[in-house]
Structure formats: structure tokens, C-alpha cells
N, C-alpha and C positions, 0 to 999 in steps of 0.2 A: 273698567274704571281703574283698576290697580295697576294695569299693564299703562295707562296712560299716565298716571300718579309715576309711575318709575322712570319714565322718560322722561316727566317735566323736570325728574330731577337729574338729568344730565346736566342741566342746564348748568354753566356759572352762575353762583349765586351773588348780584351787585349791589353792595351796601352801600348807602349814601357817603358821601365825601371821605370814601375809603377807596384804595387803589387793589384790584385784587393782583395778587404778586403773580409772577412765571412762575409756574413750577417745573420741578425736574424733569418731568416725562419731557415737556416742552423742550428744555435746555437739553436733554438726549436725544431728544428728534434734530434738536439742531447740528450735531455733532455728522448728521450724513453728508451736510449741506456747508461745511468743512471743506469735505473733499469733495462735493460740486464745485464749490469754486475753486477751489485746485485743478480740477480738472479744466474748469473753460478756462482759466488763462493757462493751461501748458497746451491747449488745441490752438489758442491763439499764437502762441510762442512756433509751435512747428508746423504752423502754416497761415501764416502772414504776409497774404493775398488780397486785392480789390473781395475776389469769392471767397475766400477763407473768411476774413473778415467781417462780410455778411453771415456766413452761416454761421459763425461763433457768434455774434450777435442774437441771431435767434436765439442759438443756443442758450444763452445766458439771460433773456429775455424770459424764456418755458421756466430753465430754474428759478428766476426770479418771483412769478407766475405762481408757479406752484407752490411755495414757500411763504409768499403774501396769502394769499387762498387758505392755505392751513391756519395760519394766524387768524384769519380770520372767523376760522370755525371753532378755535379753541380760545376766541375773543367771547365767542357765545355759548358755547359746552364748556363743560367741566375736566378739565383732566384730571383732578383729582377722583374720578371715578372710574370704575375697574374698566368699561363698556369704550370709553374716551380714551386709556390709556392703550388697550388693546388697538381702537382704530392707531393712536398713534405710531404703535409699532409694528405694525402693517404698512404701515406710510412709509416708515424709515424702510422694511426691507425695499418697497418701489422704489424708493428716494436712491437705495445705495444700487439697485439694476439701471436707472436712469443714468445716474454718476458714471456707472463701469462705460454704458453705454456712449458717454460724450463726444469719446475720441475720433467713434466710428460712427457717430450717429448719420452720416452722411455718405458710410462704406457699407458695412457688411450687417450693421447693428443698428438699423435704421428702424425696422419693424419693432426690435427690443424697446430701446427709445419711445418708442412711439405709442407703445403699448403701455409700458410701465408710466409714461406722462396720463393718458389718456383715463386706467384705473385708477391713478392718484386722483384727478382730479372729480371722473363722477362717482367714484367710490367711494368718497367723504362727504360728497354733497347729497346723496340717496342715504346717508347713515343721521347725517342733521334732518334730511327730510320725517327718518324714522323715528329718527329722537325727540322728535317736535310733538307735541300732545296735541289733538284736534280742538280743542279748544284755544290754543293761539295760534289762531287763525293768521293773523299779518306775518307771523315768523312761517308757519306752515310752508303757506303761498311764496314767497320769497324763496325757500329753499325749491320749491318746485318752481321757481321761476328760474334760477340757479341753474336747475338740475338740468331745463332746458337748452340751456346756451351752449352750458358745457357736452352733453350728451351731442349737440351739433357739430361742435367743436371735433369733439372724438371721431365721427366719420372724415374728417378731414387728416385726423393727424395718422389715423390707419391706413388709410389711402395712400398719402405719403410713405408711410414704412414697407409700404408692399412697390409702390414705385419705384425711379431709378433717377439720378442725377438730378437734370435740373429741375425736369416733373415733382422730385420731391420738396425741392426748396420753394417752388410755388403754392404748392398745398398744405405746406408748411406754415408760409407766413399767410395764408387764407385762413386756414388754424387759430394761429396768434391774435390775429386782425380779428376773427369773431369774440376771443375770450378780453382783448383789450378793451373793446368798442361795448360788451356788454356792462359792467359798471354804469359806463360814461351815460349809456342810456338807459339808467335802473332797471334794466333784464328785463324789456318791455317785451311782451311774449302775445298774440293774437287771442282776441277775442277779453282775456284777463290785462291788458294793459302793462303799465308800467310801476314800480314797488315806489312809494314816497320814500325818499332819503329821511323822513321823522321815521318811521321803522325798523331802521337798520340803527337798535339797540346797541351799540359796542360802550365797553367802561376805558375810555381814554386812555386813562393812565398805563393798564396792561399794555392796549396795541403800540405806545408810546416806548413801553421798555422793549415790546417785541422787537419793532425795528432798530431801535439802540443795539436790540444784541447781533442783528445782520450785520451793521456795520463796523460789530468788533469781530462778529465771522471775517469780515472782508480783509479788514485791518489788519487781521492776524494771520492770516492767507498771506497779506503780502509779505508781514513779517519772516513767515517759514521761507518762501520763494528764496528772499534775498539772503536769510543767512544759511540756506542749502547750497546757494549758488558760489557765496563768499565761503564755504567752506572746504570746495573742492578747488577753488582755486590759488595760485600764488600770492602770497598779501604780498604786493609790494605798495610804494607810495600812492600808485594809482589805485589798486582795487580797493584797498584800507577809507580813503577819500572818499572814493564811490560808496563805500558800502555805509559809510558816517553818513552822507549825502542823503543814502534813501532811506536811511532810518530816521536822519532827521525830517523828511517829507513827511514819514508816516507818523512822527509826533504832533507836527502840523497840522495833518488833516483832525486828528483826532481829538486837537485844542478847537479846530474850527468846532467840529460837531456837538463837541460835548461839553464844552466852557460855560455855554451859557444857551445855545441852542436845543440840545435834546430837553434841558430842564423845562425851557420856556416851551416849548412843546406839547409837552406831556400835562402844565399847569395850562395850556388854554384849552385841548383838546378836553381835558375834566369839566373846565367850567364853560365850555361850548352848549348851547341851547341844542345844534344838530352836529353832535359828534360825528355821526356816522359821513356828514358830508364832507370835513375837516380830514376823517382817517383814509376815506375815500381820495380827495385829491393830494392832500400832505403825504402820507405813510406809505398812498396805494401805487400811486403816480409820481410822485418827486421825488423818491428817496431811491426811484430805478437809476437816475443819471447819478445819482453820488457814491452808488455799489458799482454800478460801470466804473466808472474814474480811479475810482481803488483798484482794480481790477486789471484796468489797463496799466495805471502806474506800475503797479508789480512784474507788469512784463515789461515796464520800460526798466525798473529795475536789473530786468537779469542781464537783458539788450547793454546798458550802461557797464555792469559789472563785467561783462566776458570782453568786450572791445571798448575799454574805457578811453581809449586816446586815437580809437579808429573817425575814419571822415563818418560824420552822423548822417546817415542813408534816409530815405524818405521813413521805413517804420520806426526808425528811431526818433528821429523830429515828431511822427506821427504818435507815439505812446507815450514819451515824455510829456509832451506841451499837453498833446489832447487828456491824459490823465486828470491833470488838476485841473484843466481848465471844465473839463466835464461836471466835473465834484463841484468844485464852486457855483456852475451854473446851478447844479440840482441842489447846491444847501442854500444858493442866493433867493431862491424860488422858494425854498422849503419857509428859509425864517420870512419872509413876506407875507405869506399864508399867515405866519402864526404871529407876523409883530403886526402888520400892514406897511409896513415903508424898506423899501431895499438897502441893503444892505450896504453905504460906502466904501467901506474896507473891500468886499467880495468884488464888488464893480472895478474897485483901481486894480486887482487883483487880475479881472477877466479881461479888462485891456491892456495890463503888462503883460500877458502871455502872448494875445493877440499880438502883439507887439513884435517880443522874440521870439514869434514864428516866423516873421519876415529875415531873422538873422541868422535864423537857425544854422542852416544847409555851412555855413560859414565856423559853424565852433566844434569842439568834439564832442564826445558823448558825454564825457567825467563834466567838461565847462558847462554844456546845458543843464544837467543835473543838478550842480550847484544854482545855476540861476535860478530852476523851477524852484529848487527848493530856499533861496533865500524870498521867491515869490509867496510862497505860501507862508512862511514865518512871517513876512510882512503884515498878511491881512490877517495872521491868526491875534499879534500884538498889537496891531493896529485897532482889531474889533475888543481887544480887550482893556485897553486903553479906554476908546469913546465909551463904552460898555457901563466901564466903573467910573469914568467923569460923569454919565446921563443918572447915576445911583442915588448919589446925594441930592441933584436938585427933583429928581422926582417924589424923594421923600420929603424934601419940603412944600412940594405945591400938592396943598391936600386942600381937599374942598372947602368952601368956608363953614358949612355943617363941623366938619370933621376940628377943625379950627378951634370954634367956639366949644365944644364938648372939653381937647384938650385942656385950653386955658380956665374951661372954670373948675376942671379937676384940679389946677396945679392950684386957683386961687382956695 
């Protein structure tokens, strides 16, 4: 009984209309994941292929994966406890063998890779299984339905690391394809079925900050990119332009997400009856396309900054435009989930890019850069605008309850 009493206390403790904060352990685990995204976009930068492309994709898919997945075990455990804090730093050394591993995961460090994803992922989910007391029974079953998919998963991604070329990119994304598709089908496992989404316990507001801080990982990723890349080079009227250009994008994106979106967020996922389905599709699944977008932008950054007046080649068209346009898609998606009505601003946004795609092949690198990015200043002012015009009339259309309360207080 005592041995079970001590694992129930791993648990995060959630107090009613209380957010429980990130703690440090967390934001130190994040710091590996730093330099994972450092590394997939310089694996994208030096090999910017139809197949490069794909496999960095994976690539930054697993990281994405694995990073969501922890969050979500320290949505339900405790990191303020010694047992929690230790798995987390076990997780960072994999996280940073994974990382080392990025460049070649596809060369000589493919097994590395593959092993080091493989331990992250059932080796947290067999530690939640442990930490779960037999008496919660719904959390139990869930992590051993978890622990199922993922442990499937792992014979795949081994298999690939011991394989060669294209063999391992197929059982790679067979890999992916099992651990994406399990969520979508709450880890329906034979004979025990499938987990109800009322089950999956999470306290909003955390998994709300969680992903807020990926996206200042990502944002701050491109940051470094651009002024490492502006550093080693000649400031003349063009690089100076360029580098104003992509710091202005990344202010951009950052008003998109954070002006009014992450807040509105994190306030309906709290007051959500099924959080767990909200962090599930919103946090689990839509915030992958708006960490790609950043991501890519950054290498469209360096792409812009080293050949700022060169003819814009297909990866340059291809990481400028597709950057933002990727972001907007996953934040157009994200606030719909949380407001229900798309977003205007993002929309004129997603067909002015479309737009000057078709013109691209035709401008340099420095001109498209400034278009993207007066694109994205458009709809970050634009949403901020309607935003605070929709403020005031929604604070006067209050119910006629709420109505009649005010006025007989004022009479």
C-alpha cells in the first residue's frame, strides 16, 4: 500500500481553476530541443533535395513526436518530484544522442537515432505505467495502452537503424505512421479496446504554456540561424535589408501566435468539459505545421541572406513562401479549434502567398523576402485590428440576465 501511496504521488497535483505552472526541470529538458531544431534545419540547409527533404521531414516529425509525448507525461506526473525529475534527465541525455544524431541519421548514425527515439519514447511510457497506482485503473490501462503502440513502433524504428538507404526510410515512416495514427485512434489495443478521450486527464492551461514554449524554441532557433549567418557576412545595403527582413518575419509570426491566440488557447482548453480532446487535436496535431513553418523560414532566412540579389532557385521560392504559408495554415487551423470561425486575416494571408508563388521564379531573393514578410505584418495588424474592434461590442452584448443584474446594482 505504501509503495502504491508513493506513486500516486508522482502524480501532478490539479487544483481547480488553477493553472499548474512549467517548472524548471521542464524548461531544462527543453534546452536539448534547442539544438534539435538547430539541427533539422542545418540537415535541411545541406541537403535540399525532393529526398533530403523527405527525410528531414521525418526527421523533425520523430523530434516533434517525442517532445509532444514528454509533455505529455509531465502534463500528468509531477516534475517537481525527485523520481520525475531524474526520468527527465535521462530523456535530455537521449534527446541530446538523438540531436547529435540528426545529421547522419540517414548515414552512419542511423541505429544511434533510432535507438535513442525508440528508449525515449517506451522508456517514459513503462515509467508512467509504473507510477500509476492500481487503483487508477483508467490512467493504468491508458499508459499500457501507450506502452503498446509505442513498443510496436520501436520494432520498426530498429529495424530501420540496422537497415540501409531506402529500406530505412520506409520503415521509418511505417515507424511514424504507427505512433501518429495511435492518438487519432485512442490506442485501441485488442481484446481491451480503445481509451475514451473523458480519460485523458490533462490541466490545459500547462499543456497550453508547454506548447507556447516550443514555439519560442522554434522562433528563437530562427533567431540564432539568421544573426550567425548575418554575422559572418559583409553588411552591405543588401545583407543589412535582408537580415531587417527576416527579423521582421520573425516578429510577425510571433504577434500572430501570441497577441491573442496562445492566450485564447490556454482560456478554452481550462474551461473545456474534454480537454484531453482539444490538447489532442489543437497542441498534439496543429501546432506541428506552425513549428515546420518556423523552421523552414529559418532556412529560408540563411538561403536570402548569402545570395540576396541571386535569381531565386526553386529551394528558395520553396522555403520563403512555403515557411509562412505553412505557419498560417497550422495557426489558421489552431485558432478555429479554439474560437470556431477561421480566421480572415490568416485566409487573405494564405492566398497572397499562394499568389506570389506564381511570381516568384521572377524576383530575387532580398525582393521575395520583403514580400513574405510585409505578407505576414499584414495579417498579424490586420487580426489585431478586427481583434480589438470585435472587444468592445462583445462586452456590450451581455445576456439579458447579466443585464438586468447590472442595472438594478447601478439603480
Amino acid at each position: 500500500m505504501a509503495g502504491a501511496s508513493e506513486r500516486g504521488a508522482l502524480y501532478r497535483p490539479i487544483v481547480p481553476n488553477q493553472h499548474s505552472r512549467v517548472t524548471y526541470a521542464e524548461l531544462f529538458f527543453d534546452l536539448v530541443f534547442v539544438f534539435a531544431v538547430t539541427q533539422v534545419s542545418h540537415t535541411l540547409l545541406g541537403r535540399f533535395t525532393p529526398l533530403g527533404a523527405l527525410q528531414t521531414t521525418l526527421l523533425f516529425l520523430a523530434v516533434w513526436w517525442v517532445w509532444v509525448f514528454t509533455s505529455w507525461i509531465t502534463n500528468w506526473l509531477n516534475p517537481e518530484t525527485t523520481p520525475v525529475r531524474i526520468l527527465l534527465f535521462l530523456l535530455m541525455f537521449g534527446g541530446l544522442v538523438l540531436s547529435t544524431s540528426i545529421p547522419k541519421a540517414f548515414d552512419s548514425r542511423g541505429l544511434w537515432f533510432a535507438t535513442a527515439y525508440a528508449a525515449m519514447q517506451v522508456g517514459k511510457t513503462v515509467f508512467l505505467w509504473v507510477a500509476t497506482p492500481p487503483n487508477r485503473t483508467l490512467a493504468r490501462m491508458n499508459a499500457v495502452r501507450i506502452t503498446a503502440w509505442l513498443s510496436l513502433s520501436a520494432v520498426f524504428w530498429i529495424a530501420g537503424g540496422v537497415a540501409e538507404g531506402h529500406t530505412r526510410l520506409v520503415l521509418w515512416v511505417a515507424a511514424l505512421t504507427i505512433e501518429y495514427v495511435s492518438p487519432a485512434v485512442r490506442f485501441w489495443i485488442p481484446k481491451y479496446g480503445a481509451t475514451l478521450v473523458s480519460d485523458w486527464v490533462v490541466e490545459g492551461g500547462h499543456m497550453a504554456e508547454r506548447c507556447a514554449g516550443f514555439i519560442i524554441i522554434a522562433l528563437g532557433e530562427s533567431i540564432v540561424v539568421t544573426g550567425a549567418t548575418f554575422a559572418d557576412l559583409p553588411w552591405t545595403i543588401e545583407t543589412v535589408t535582408a537580415f531587417a527582413s527576416a527579423f521582421a518575419g520573425v516578429i510577425a509570426m510571433w504577434w500572430i501566435y501570441f497577441h491573442k491566440g496562445a492566450e485564447a488557447g490556454s482560456e478554452q482548453i481550462s474551461r473545456s468539459s474534454e480537454p484531453g480532446r482539444l490538447a489532442r487535436l489543437a497542441y498534439t496535431y496543429l501546432h506541428m505545421p506552425i513549428v515546420a513553418g518556423i523552421i523552414l523560414s529559418a532556412v529560408a532566412d540563411d538561403l536570402v541572406l548569402t545570395h540576396p540579389a541571386d535569381h531565386s532557385d526553386p529551394k528558395t521560392v520553396l522555403s520563403t513562401i512555403g515557411g509562412p504559408l505553412l505557419f498560417l495554415i497550422g495557426t489558421i487551423l489552431f485558432k478555429h479549434t479554439i474560437r470556431g470561425f477561421l480566421q480572415l486575416s490568416h485566409g487573405a494571408g494564405i492566398v497572397a502567398l499562394a499568389i506570389l508563388a506564381w511570381f516568384a521564379g521572377g524576383l530575387s531573393p532580398l525582393m521575395l523576402s520583403l514580400v513574405t514578410s510585409a505578407i505576414m505584418i499584414m495579417v498579424a495588424v490586420w487580426e489585431s485590428i478586427s481583434l480589438r474592434s470585435d472587444a468592445p461590442q462583445s462586452r456590450s452584448e451581455k445576456p439579458p440576465s447579466e443585464k438586468s443584474q447590472s442595472e438594478a446594482a447601478s439603480a
